[in-house]
C-alpha positions in Angstrom: 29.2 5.6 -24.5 31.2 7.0 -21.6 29.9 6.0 -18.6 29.1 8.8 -16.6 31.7 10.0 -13.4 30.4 8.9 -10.1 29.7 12.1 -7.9 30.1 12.1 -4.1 27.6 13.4 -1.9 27.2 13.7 2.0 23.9 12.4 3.7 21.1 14.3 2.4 18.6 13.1 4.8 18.6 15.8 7.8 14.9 15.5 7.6 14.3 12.4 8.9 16.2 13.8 11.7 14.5 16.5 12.4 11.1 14.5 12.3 12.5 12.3 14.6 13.9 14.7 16.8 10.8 16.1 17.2 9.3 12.8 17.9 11.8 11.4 20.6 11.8 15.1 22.3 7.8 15.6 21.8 7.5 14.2 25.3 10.3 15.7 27.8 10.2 19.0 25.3 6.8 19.8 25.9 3.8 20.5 23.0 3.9 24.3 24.0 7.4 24.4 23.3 6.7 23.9 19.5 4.6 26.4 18.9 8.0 28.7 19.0 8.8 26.9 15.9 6.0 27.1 13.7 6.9 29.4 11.7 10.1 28.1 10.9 9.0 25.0 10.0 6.3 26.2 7.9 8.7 28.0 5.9 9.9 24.6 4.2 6.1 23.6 3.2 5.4 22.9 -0.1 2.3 21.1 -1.7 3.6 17.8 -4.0 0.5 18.3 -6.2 -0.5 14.5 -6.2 -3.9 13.5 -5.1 -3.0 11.3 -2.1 -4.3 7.9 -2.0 -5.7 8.0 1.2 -7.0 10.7 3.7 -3.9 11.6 5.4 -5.5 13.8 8.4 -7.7 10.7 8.9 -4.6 8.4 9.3 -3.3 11.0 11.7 -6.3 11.8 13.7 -6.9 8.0 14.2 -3.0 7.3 15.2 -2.9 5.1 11.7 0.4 4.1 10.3 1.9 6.3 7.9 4.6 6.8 5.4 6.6 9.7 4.0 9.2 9.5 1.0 12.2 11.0 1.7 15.0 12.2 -1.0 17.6 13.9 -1.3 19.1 16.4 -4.2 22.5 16.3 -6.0 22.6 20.2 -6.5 21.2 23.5 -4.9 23.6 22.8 -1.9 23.8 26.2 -0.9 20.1 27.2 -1.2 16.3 26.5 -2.1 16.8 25.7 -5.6 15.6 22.5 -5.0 16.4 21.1 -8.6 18.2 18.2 -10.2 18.3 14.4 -9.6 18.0 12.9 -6.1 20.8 11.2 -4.9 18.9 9.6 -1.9 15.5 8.1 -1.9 13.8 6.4 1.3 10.7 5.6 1.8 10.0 5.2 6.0 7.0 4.3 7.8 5.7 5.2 11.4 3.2 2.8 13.1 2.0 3.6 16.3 -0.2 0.2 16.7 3.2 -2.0 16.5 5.3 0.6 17.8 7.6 0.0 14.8 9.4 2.3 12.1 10.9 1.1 8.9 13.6 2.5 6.8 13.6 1.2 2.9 16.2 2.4 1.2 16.0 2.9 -2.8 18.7 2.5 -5.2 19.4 6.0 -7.1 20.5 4.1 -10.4 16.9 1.8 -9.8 15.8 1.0 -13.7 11.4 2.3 -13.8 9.5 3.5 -16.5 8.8 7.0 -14.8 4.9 8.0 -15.6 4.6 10.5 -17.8 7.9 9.9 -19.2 7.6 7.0 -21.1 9.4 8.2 -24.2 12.6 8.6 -21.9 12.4 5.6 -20.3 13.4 3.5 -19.4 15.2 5.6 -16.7 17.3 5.9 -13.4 14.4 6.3 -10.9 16.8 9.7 -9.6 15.7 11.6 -12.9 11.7 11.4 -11.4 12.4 14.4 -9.4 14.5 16.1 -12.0 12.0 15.8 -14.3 8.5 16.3 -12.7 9.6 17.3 -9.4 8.4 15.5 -6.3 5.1 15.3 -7.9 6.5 12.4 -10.7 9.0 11.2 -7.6 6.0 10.3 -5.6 3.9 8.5 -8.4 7.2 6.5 -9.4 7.8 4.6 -5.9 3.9 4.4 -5.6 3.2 2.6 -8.9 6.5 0.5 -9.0 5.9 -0.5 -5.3 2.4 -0.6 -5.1 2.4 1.3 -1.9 0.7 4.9 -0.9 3.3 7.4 0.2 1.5 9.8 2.8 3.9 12.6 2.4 7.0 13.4 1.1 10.4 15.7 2.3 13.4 16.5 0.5 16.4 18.0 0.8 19.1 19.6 -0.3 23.2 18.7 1.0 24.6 20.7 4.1 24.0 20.7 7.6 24.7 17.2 9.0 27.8 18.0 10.4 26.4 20.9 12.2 23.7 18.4 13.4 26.1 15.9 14.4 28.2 18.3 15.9 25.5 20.0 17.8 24.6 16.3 19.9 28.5 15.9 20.3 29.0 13.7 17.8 28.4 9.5 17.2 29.8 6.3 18.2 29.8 4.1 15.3 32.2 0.5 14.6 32.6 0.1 11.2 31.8 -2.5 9.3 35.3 -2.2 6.7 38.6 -0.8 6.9 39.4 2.2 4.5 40.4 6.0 4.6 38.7 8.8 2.8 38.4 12.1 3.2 41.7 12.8 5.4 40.1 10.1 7.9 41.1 6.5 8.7 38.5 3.8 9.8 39.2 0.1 11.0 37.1 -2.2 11.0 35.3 -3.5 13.9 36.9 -0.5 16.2 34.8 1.5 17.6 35.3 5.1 16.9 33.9 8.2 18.1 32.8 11.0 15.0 32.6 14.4 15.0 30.7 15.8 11.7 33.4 16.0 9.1 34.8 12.7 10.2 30.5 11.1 10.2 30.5 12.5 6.6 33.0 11.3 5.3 32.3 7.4 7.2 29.1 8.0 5.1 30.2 9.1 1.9 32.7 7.0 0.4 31.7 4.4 -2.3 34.3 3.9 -5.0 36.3 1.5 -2.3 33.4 -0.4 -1.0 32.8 -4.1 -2.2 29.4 -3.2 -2.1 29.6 0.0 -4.5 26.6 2.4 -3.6 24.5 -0.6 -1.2 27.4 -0.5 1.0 27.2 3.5 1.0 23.3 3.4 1.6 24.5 1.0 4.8 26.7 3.1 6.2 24.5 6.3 5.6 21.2 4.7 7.4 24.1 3.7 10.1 25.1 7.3 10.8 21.2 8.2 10.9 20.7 5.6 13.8 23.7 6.4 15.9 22.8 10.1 15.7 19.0 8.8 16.8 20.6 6.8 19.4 21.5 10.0 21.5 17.6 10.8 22.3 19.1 12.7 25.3 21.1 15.2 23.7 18.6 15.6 20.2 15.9 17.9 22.0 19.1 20.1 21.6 18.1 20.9 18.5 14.9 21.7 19.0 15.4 25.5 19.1 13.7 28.2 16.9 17.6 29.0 15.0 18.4 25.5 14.4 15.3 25.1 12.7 14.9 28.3 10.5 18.2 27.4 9.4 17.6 23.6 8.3 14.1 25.1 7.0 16.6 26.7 4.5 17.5 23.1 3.2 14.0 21.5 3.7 11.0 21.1 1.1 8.0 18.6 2.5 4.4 18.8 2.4 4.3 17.7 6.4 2.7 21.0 8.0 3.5 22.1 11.3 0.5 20.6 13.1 1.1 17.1 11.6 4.6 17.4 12.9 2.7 18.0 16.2 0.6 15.0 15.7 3.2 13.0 15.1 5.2 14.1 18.1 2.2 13.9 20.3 1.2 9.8 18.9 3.7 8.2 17.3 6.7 8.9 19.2 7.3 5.9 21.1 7.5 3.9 17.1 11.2 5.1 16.2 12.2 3.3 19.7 12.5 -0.2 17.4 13.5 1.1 13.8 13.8 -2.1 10.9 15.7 -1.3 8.0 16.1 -3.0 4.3 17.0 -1.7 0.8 15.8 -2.5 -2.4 18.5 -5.1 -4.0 19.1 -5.1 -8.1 22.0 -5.9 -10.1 24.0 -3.9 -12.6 23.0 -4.0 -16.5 23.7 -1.7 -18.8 20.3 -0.1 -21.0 20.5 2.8 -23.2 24.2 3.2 -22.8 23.7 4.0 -19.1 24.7 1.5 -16.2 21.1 0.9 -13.8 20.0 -1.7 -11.2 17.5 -4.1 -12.2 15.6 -5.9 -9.6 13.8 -9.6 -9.8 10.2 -9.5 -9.5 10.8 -11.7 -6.1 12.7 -8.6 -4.6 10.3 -6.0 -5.7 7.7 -8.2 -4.5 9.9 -8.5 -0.8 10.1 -4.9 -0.4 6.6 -4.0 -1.4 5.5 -6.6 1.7 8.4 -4.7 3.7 6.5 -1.3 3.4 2.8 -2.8 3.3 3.4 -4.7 6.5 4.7 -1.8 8.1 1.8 0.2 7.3 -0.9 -2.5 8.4 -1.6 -3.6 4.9 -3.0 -6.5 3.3 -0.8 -8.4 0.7 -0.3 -6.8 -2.6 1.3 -7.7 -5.7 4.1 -5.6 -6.5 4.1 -2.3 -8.8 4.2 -2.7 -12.5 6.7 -0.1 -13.7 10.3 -1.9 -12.9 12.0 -2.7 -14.9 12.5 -6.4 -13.4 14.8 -9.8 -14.7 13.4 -13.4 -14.7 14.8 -15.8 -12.5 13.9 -18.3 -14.7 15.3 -17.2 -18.2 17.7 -14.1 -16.6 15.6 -11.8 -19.4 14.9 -8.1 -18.7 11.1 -7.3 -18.8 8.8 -4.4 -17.9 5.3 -3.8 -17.8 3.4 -1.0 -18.5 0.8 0.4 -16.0 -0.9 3.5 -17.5 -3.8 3.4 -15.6 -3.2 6.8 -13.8 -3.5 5.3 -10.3 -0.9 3.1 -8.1 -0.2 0.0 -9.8 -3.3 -2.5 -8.2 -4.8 0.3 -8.0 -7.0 -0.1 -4.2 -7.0 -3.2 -4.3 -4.5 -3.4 -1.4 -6.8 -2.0 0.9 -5.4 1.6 1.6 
């Protein structure tokens, strides 16, 4: 079977940003400066539809650690279509007790038996979305991780070279030598970015030793160095910035969440730990996907759990996952309706 064409696509995860923004800005900004901007952001609310695993408003009242899936979709560019498969998947968590964020990212082409699907499976984790919206996205990362995702926030491409022309750009050294896009970049130099140039550091992946890992590097790269110029993002804290990125937006965080976390957890993206989920490449169905070992779906499970004040868990039951021992590919079922060890894990 012909392998399907690799597609290119710039950073898709402007949220984050914006959630951050309003974070590191909450406190020289001012509270009453955000009420200018509720309706804007309430314009990009949208329900998921899952029954959260935990009480979400008490994890915010009581300055709890929290966690929010973030993705990003392949199509709709140009408006709130919101459809197709998600080219970006993150799952980041906030804790105000250790003053900590994390940032996991999640291979696109990650093999799972998506819930509700099981007849198409397995699957590359991106078709969850496509096919049961953020609903199905949601219940995938929370039953093959075994972790509760508090909220969720997707969007569609465009807009982060406005954003990262609207601080004044980023300073960034790369980590490899290549050109793309009409732009140059040496290694180890470091080299100042406007937008177009940021985009394109992000989005090249055919030339990359590391094929799409090295791509999520660079992306989560770009996200810091724009984070790292706290004194120019309360730029974007104005009212047409933000009805214009709610355009893009789709999340299930309401305005007075947002407010929350601006108001308590602010200090936490000061010391932000990042990892990915690692798999290697087999080929199932025809279609190339990543496989992870149980040991590494096991390592980023304790990632996430320990950055929301968990107890140990096993890992989520839905993965496809290989066998150190014998290098087989297995998979096990978990049609229990509930997150994979269900609450035992102490949400």
């Amino acid at each position: 079977m012909q392998r399907q064409r690799k597609r290119r696509h710039p950073l898709r995860n402007l949220i984050l940003v914006l959630i951050l923004a309003l974070l590191i800005g909450g406190g020289a900004y001012g509270m009453h400066k955000y009420q200018s901007l509720q309706k804007s952001v309430e314009k990009s609310f949208k329900a998921s539809g899952v029954t959260k695993l935990r009480n979400v408003d008490k994890q915010l009242s009581q300055k709890k650690p929290i966690s929010i899936l973030l993705m990003g979709t392949d199509t709709g560019a140009l408006g709130r279509t919101f459809q197709g498969r998600t080219d970006s998947m993150m799952v980041v968590t906030i804790n105000p007790s250790t003053n900590k964020t994390t940032i996991t990212s999640i291979p696109r082409d990650t093999a799972v038996n998506i819930p509700g699907y099981e007849s198409q499976s397995p699957a590359k984790i991106n078709a969850a979305y496509a096919w049961g919206q953020s609903k199905t996205a949601i219940t995938t990362v929370q039953k093959m991780l075994n972790v509760p995702i508090d909220f969720y926030a997707i969007i569609n491409m465009g807009g982060m070279e406005k954003i990262i022309d609207e601080v004044g750009g980023v300073t960034l050294k790369p980590t490899l030598s290549f050109s793309y896009g009409g732009y140059t970049f040496k290694k180890g130099v470091t080299t100042h970015m406007n937008g177009k140039k940021a985009l394109a550091y992000s989005r090249m992946r055919d030339d990359d030793p590391k094929g799409d890992y090295g791509r999520q590097t660079r992306q989560r790269k770009v996200i810091m160095a724009l984070l790292n110029q706290s004194s120019s993002v309360s730029t974007l804290l104005n009212e047409d910035f933000i009805s214009s990125l709610s355009k893009q937006t789709q999340t299930d965080l309401t305005f007075n969440d947002l407010s929350a976390l601006a108001q308590s957890y602010r200090s936490a993206t000061k010391h932000i730990k990042t990892t990915h989920l690692q798999g290697t490449s087999e080929m199932l169905d025809g279609q190339s996907m990543e496989v992870a070992s149980k040991t590494e779906l096991q390592r980023v499970t304790n990632f996430i759990r320990k950055g929301l004040g968990l107890t140990h868990a096993s890992t989520g039951k839905i993965a496809l996952m290989t066998d150190s021992s014998t290098g087989t590919t297995t998979t096990t079922q978990d049609d229990t309706g509930t997150t994979a060890g269900g609450n035992g894990g102490g949400y």
